[in-house]
N, C-alpha and C positions, 0 to 999 in steps of 0.2 A: 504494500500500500504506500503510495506517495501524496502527502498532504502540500497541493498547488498554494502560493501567493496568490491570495485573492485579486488586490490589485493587478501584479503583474498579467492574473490571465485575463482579468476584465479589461484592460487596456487592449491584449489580442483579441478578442469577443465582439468589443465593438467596432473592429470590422467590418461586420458583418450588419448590411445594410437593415433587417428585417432581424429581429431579435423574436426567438421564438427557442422551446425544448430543443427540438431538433436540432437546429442551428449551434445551439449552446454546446449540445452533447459532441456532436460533430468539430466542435470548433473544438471543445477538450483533447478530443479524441488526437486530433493533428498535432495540439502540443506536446503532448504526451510521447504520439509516435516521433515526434523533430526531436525533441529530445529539450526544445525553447521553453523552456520555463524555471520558475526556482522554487526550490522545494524547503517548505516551511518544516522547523523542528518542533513537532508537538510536546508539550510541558506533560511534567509527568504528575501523580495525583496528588503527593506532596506540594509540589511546585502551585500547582491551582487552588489548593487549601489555602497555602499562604497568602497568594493574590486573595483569593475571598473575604479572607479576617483580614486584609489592608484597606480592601476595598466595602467593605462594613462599614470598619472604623473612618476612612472618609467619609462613607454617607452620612454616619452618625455626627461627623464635627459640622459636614455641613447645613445638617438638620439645625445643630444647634445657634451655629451663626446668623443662619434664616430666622430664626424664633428671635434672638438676639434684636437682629436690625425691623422686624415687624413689630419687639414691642416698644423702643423707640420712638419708629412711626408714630405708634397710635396716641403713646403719653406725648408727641410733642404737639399731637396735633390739638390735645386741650392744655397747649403752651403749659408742658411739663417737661425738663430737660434733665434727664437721666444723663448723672457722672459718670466720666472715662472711668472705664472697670472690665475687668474680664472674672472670669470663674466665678466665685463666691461672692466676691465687692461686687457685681454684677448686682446679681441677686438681693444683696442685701441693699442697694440703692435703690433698686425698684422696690423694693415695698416699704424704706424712706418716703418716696415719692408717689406712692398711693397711698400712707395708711390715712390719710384725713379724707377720704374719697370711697365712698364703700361697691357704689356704682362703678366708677372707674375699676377698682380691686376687682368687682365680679368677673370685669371681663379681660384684664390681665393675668387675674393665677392663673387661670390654664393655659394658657401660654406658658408660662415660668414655671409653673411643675411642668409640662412636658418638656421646656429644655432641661430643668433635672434630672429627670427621665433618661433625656438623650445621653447628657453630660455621664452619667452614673455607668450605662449600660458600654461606652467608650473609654471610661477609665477600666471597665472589666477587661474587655479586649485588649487595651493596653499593658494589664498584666500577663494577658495570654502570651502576648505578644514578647514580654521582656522571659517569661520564661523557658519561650523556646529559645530567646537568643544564649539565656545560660547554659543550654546544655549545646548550642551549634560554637563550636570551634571557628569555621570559616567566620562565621557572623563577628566575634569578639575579636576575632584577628584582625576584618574589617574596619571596626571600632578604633582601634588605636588612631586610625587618622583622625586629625583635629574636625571637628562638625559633624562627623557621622556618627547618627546614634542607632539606635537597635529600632526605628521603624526604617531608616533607610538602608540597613543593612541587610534586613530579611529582604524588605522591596527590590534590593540589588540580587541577592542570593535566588531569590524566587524567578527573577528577571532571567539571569543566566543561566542557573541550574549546576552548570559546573564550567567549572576553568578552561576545560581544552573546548568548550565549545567555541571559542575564537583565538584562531593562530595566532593573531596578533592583537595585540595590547588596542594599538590605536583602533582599530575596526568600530572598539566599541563604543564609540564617540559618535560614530558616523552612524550606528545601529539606531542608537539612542535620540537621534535627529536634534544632535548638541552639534552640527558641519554647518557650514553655508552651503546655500546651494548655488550653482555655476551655472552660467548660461553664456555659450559661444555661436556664436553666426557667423562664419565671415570675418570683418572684422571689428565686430561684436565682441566681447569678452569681460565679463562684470562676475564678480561675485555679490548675494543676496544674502536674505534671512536666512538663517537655519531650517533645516528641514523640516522640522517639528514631528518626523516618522519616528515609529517605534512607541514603547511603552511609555506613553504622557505621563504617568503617575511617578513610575523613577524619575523622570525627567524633571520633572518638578521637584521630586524629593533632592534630586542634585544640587537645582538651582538654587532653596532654599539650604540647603549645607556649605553652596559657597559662597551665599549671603552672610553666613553664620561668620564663616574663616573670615570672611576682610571684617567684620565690623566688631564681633563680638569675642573671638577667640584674642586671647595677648598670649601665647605659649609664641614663640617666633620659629618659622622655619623657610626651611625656603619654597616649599609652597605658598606662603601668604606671602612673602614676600614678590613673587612672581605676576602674583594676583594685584597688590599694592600699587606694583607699578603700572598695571593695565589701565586699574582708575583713573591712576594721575592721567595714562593719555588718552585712554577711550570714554571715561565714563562709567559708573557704578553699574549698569546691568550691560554693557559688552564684555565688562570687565568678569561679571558674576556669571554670566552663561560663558565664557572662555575659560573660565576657571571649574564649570561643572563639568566641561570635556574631559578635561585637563585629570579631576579628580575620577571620573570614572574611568580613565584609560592607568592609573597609577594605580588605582583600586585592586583591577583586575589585573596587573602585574604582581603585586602584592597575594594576592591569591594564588596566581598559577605557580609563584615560586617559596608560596605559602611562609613568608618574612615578612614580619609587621612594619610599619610605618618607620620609614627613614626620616626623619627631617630636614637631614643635609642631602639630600638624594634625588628628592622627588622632583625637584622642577627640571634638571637637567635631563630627564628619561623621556623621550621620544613620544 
């Protein structure tokens, strides 16, 4: 059995003037025999467990942030302005800010117990979470580098599955759709935005880990400091999405040659 790139066959598919079963099966059929197409590595059943408990726990935070900025809305709309707060000071500002209003209160707690709700049933997950990374080895060895913590490390682990799935280091920058993409005509020749292909969720978890490294980590290494200098001349997010390629192609060097985080190492590796 050989699992097709969706995209890639859908781009030879449409071809084909009149889109129909027939036509579809027939079109497979020729890729297949050409031998033109690229063949997807299916995740295995552990690998999809972890995607599901990451992919929970996002819908769960974004549940709670929707509830967040709805109940905002609604106390500001009877010019009530809830304090900067997250988690708990959240909470306890909001019903600061309706206990003299009993009407108003009716129709806020249920909003605010259900982000409790959400809030609670996401801190579970997030224990699930930090106890597989205790007993996963790659995951902790992942860890040592500065900004990554044990959601982006399973995210990464779950993402790859294993080491030698890419010969090289760098590949998986370009996997991850942390590359620019290139466009030549003649004489045409520009580089663009990044791909944005591959798994958005690690992508993101990247991008906010090398948010993390330039602004909030002080350990010095020459990772940040690599990063540091992109700021000074691109700017905080060219600087922070070059910097997320950067750490998941080090990442997965780090793993295939199973040695934890270098400091003095990392930014010169390819």
């Amino acid at each position: 059995m050989v699992c097709l790139d969706a995209r890639h066959a859908k781009k030879a598919l449409d071809m084909k003037v009149n889109k129909t079963d027939a036509n579809d099966a027939e079109g497979l059929a020729h890729l297949v025999r050409a031998g033109w197409y690229r063949e997807v590595r299916v995740k295995g059943r552990s690998a999809m467990l972890a995607k599901a408990l990451l992919g929970a726990r996002g819908q769960l935070l974004n549940m709670s942030l929707s509830l967040e900025n709805q109940i905002r809305g609604m106390l500001k709309t009877f010019g009530r302005i809830v304090p900067k707060g997250a988690g708990g000071l959240f909470e306890k500002n909001v019903r600061a800010v309706i206990a003299d209003d009993a009407e108003i209160a009716a129709v806020i707690m249920p909003l605010l117990q259900a982000r409790g709700m959400a809030r609670s049933k996401c801190a579970a997950l997030d224990r699930r979470i930090i106890r597989s990374v205790q007993g996963d080895a790659s995951c902790r060895m992942l860890m040592t580098m500065p900004g990554i913590g044990p959601i982006t490390a399973v995210s990464y682990v779950a993402a790859l599955e294993r080491p030698d799935t890419f010969k090289r280091s760098r590949a998986v920058g370009a996997w991850l759709g942390l590359t620019p993409r290139r466009f030549q005509s003649g004489e045409v020749d520009y580089d663009g935005h990044i791909s944005r292909r591959g798994d958005r969720q690690l992508r993101a978890l990247l991008y906010e880990a090398a948010a993390v490294l330039l602004t909030r980590v002080r350990k010095e290494s020459a990772l940040r400091q690599w990063g540091l200098m992109l700021w000074k001349r691109l700017g905080f997010k060219r600087a922070a999405t070059a910097l997320a390629r950067k750490m998941a192609v080090v990442l997965h060097a780090m793993w295939k040659s199973g040695t934890a985080f270098n400091p003095t190492l990392s930014a010169v590796m390819p």
